[in-house]
N, C-alpha and C positions, 0 to 999 in steps of 0.2 A: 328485898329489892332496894339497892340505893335510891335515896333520893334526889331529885334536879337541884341543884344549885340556880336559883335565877337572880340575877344581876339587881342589888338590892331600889335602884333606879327603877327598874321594871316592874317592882314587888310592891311600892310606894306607886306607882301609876294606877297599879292595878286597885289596891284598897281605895285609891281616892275615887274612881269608879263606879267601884262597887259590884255592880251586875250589867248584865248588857244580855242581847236578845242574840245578836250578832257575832262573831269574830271571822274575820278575814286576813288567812295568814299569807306571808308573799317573804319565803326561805330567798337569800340573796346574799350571793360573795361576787362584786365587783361588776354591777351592773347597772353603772350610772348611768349608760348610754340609753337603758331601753327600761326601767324601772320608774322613771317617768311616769310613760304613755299606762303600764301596768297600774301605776296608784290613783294615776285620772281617770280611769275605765273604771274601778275598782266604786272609786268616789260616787261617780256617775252613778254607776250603776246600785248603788244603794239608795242615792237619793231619789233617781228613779224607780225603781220598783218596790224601793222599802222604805217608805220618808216615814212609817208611823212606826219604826224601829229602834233601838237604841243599838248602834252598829261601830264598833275596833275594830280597825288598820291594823294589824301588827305586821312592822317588819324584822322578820330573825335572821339578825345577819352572821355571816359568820369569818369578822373580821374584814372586812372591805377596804382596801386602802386608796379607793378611787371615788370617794364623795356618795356614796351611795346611800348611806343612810341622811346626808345631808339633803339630796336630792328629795327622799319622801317625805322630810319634813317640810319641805318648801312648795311642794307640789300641792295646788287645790285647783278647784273649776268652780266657776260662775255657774252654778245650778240653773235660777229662774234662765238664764238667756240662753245656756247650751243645752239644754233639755226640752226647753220646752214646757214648766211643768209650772203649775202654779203655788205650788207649796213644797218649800225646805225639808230636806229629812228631820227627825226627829232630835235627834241627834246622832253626828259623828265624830270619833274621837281617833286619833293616830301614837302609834307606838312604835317606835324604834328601840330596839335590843340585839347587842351581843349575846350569839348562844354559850352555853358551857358544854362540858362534854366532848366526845370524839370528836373531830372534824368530820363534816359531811352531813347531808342532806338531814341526816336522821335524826342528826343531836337538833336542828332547825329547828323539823316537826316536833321535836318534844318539847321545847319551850313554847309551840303552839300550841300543843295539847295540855298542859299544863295551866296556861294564862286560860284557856276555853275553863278547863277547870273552875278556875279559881273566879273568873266571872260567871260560872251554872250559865252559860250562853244556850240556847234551842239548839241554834244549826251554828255549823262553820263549812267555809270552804278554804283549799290553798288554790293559789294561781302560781305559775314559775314566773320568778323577775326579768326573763330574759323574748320574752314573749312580743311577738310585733303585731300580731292578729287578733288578739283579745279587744272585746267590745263590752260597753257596759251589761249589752242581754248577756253572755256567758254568765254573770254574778246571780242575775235571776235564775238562770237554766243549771245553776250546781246549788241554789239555796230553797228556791221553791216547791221540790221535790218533800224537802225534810220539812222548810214550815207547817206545807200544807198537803201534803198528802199520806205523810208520817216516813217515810224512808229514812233509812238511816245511814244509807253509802250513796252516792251520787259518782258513779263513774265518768268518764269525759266518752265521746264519741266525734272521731273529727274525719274529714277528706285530707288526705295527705296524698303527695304525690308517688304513684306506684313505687318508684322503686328509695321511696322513703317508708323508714321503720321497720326494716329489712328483720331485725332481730324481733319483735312483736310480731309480724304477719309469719314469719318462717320457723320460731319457737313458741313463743309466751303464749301470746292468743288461744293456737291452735292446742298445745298442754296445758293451759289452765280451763278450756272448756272442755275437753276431756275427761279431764280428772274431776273436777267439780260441778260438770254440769252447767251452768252459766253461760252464755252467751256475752257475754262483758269485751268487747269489742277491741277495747285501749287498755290492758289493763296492768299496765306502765304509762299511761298518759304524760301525769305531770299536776294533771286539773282536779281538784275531785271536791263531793261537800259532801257532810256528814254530819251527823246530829250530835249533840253536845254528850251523851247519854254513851256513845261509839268514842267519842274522843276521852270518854274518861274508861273506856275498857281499854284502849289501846293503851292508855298512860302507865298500866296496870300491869303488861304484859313483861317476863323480866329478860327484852331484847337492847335495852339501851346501852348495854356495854359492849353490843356484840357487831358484827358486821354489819346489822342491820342498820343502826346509827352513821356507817361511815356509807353504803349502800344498799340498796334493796329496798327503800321503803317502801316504795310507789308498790312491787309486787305482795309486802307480804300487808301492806292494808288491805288492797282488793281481795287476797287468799284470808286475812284472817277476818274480813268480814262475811265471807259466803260462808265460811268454814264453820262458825260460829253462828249462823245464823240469823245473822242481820239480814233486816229489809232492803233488798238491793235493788237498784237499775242502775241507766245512762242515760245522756241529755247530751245533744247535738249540737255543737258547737261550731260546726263550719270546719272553716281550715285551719290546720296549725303550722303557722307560718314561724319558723326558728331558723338558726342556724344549722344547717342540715350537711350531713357526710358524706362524702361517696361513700358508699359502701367497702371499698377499693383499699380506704386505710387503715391503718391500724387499728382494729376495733378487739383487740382481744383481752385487754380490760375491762372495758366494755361490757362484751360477752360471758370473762367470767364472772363479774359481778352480779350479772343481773341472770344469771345461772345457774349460778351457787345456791344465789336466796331462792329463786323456785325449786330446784333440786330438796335444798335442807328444807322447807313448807313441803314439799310432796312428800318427804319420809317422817315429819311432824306428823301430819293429818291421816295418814295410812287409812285407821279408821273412818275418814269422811270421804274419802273417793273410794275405797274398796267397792262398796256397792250401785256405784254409780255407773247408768248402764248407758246412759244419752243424757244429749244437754239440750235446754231449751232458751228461747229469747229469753230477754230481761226487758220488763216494761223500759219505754223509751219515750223521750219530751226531747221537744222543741222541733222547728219545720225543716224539714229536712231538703236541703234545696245544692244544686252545681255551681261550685266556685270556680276560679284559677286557682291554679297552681304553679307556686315558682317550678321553673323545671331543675331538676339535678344532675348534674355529669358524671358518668360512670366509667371506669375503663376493665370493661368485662375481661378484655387477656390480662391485666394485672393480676384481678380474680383470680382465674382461672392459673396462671403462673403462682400463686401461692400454692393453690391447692395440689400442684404436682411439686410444690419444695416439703408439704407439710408431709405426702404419702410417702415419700423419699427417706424424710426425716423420723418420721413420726409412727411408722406402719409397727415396729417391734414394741409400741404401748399399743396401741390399739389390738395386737395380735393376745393381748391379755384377757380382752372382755366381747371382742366384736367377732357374730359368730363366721363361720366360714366362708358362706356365699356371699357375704359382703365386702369383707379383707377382697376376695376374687374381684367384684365389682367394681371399689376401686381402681385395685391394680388396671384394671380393665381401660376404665376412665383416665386414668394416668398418661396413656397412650392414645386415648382418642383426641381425632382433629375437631377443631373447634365446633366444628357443625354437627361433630355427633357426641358433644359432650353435653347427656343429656342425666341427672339426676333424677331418679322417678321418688316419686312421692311414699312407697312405700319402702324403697330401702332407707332414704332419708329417714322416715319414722322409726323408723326400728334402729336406728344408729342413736336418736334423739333418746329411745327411752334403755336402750341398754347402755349407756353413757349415766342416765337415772341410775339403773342397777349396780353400775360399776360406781357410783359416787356412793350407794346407801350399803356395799360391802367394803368400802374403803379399799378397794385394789390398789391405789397406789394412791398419793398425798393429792389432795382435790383439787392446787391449782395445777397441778400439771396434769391432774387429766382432765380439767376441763378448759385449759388453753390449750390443750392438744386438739379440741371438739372446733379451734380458730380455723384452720386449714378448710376441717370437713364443709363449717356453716358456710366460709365463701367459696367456697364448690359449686355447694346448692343454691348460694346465692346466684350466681354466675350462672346458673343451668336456670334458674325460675324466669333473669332479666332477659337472659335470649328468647324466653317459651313467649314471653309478655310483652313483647318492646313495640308490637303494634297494636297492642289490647288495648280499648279503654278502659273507663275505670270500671265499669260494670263486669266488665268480661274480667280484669284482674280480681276482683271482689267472687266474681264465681270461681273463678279458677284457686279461691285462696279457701272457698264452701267444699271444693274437692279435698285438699291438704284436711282441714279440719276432721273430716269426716274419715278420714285415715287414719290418722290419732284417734279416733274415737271406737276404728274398729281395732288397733292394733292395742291398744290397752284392755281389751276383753279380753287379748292371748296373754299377756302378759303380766295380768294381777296376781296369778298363782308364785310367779317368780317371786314377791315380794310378803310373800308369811314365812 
């Protein structure tokens, strides 16, 4: 496995150092506007809940040309008066670096994992820099788990507005607790902590050359820490407040990025989800309590207008791998008026995982057939926001208990397909 090149400024930071209890990483390309508020909270909440710690900032940036890293140098907070508290952390120390490596999120986390290394830190957590809702408690509720109760993955667990995260509540979610069992709620969040011991098996792993560096990291830490056997939960974060999408737009990069990597992690792991027959919760921290939420704008006929340009376009690929009575259902859907264009959960699932099938036979080159799967996913998007648009969040949460547990029964039909 090649080794990380780190920026020899960063390597020299690090030795002078030495060791640290702490690392807090915060991956960022061009987010001076909101990187900020993320390195105050960050501060904050270290020296609140961890003053008898020795605790690194690191921010990995990846080339910013908008003061971004200028920004985290400059940013601190008056502990004694905005806390409350009567004694100073231990120490904290801040780091700014360019990453090497691919572009994208992936090559970030590896000079995280790497500088975790090279200080033998306990615990680390990342935060995203683009973040408007982080409070100093999330630094507790993603590090405390590993300080003190030994975990060694820390998931995020947040309130998001229903028809935000459309691709986690309508794929990810409901196929990674299927296949692995885990209840892991976010598990693309953005947020997560981990023990120092976790950050040096991932550093280990020989994925840094590959798409996972440019995308997918968020899914295949949560898959390669269940997968492997790490101590897992989640910890309750509240709301996550970001810049959020209609669902409406072009999301088919998107989709197949973060697609791909759970597809290629499902035909990795074969052996860890074969025998997995139900999934169960994951112990879970912090108070779990009703926020607001910004609301999102959707425009369901645009939806819905994709997905009759995609069956149009699209139906002579899918007639490769999708079996009969669903090519039919489609077609079907094609033709229905709005009110009765309704996706059921079971054909949905069974399009989700023979699309799996069709990716781990290589029927045809993988981004075309899983930007093909663009059409299907805002179909179903478009049929779930009609089914839910007077739900609240409880009734969306159960109604997304129902999806889950369909994937759950449709992968007992269908582990034989994949020996």
């Amino acid at each position: 496995m090649k080794e990380i090149s780190l920026e020899k400024a960063l390597v020299e930071q690090v030795e002078r150092i030495g060791s640290a209890d702490i690392l807090v990483g915060i991956p960022s390309y061009n987010n001076a506007g909101t990187i900020g508020h993320v390195t105050r909270a960050t501060q904050a909440g270290l020296a609140k809940y961890f003053p008898n710690y020795k605790a690194v900032l690191l921010n990995s940036d990846g080339g910013s040309n908008d003061q971004t890293m200028d920004v985290v140098r400059n940013t601190n907070i008056e502990t004694s008066d905005t806390l409350l508290i009567t004694h100073s952390s231990k120490t904290f120390l801040k780091i700014t670096t360019p990453y090497h490596g691919i572009p994208g999120k992936g090559s970030a986390f590896r000079t995280i994992f790497e500088t975790a290394k090279r200080l033998n830190v306990k615990a680390c957590c990342v935060v995203d820099s683009d973040l408007r809702s982080i409070t100093p408690e999330w630094i507790e509720l993603l590090l405390k788990p590993v300080l003190e109760s030994n975990f060694d993955y820390v998931a995020p667990m947040y309130l998001r507005h229903k028809f935000d995260g459309t691709i986690t509540n309508g794929i990810v979610y409901p196929l990674t607790r299927a296949l692995y069992g885990q209840r892991i709620r976010q598990p693309i969040g953005g947020e997560f902590g981990f023990s120092g011991s976790l950050a040096k098996f991932f550093l280990k792993q020989d994925v840094w050359e590959s798409d996972v560096a440019r995308f997918g990291i968020d899914i295949w830490m949560t898959t390669t820490a269940i997968a492997n056997s790490f101590k897992v939960c989640q910890s309750f974060l509240g709301a996550k407040i970001h810049d959020a999408k209609d669902p409406g737009v072009d999301l088919s990069n998107m989709l197949f990025q973060v697609v791909d990597s759970t597809f290629e992690l499902m035909a990795q792991y074969i052996p860890v989800w074969h025998n997995v027959t139900e999934s169960k919760p994951v112990p879970t921290f912090g108070f779990q309590y009703a926020v607001g939420l910004e609301p999102i704008a959707v425009n369901v006929d645009r939806l819905i207008e994709k997905y009759n340009m995609g069956v149009k376009d699209l139906k002579p690929i899918w007639e490769m791998f999708l079996p009969g009575d669903i090519l039919a259902t489609l077609s079907r859907l094609q033709h229905a008026s709005k009110n009765d264009f309704h996706f059921s959960d079971e054909v949905w699932v069974k399009i989700v995982f023979n699309f799996a099938l069709a990716f781990k036979k290589k029927v045809i080159h993988r981004e075309h057939l899983l930007k093909s799967l663009t059409p299907l996913y805002l179909g179903r998007t478009a049929s779930f926001i009609m089914e839910v648009w007077d739900s609240n969040a409880d009734e969306v949460e159960q109604r997304l208990e129902q999806l889950c547990l369909a994937f759950e029964k449709e992968k007992l039909n269908i582990i034989d397909h994949w020996s």
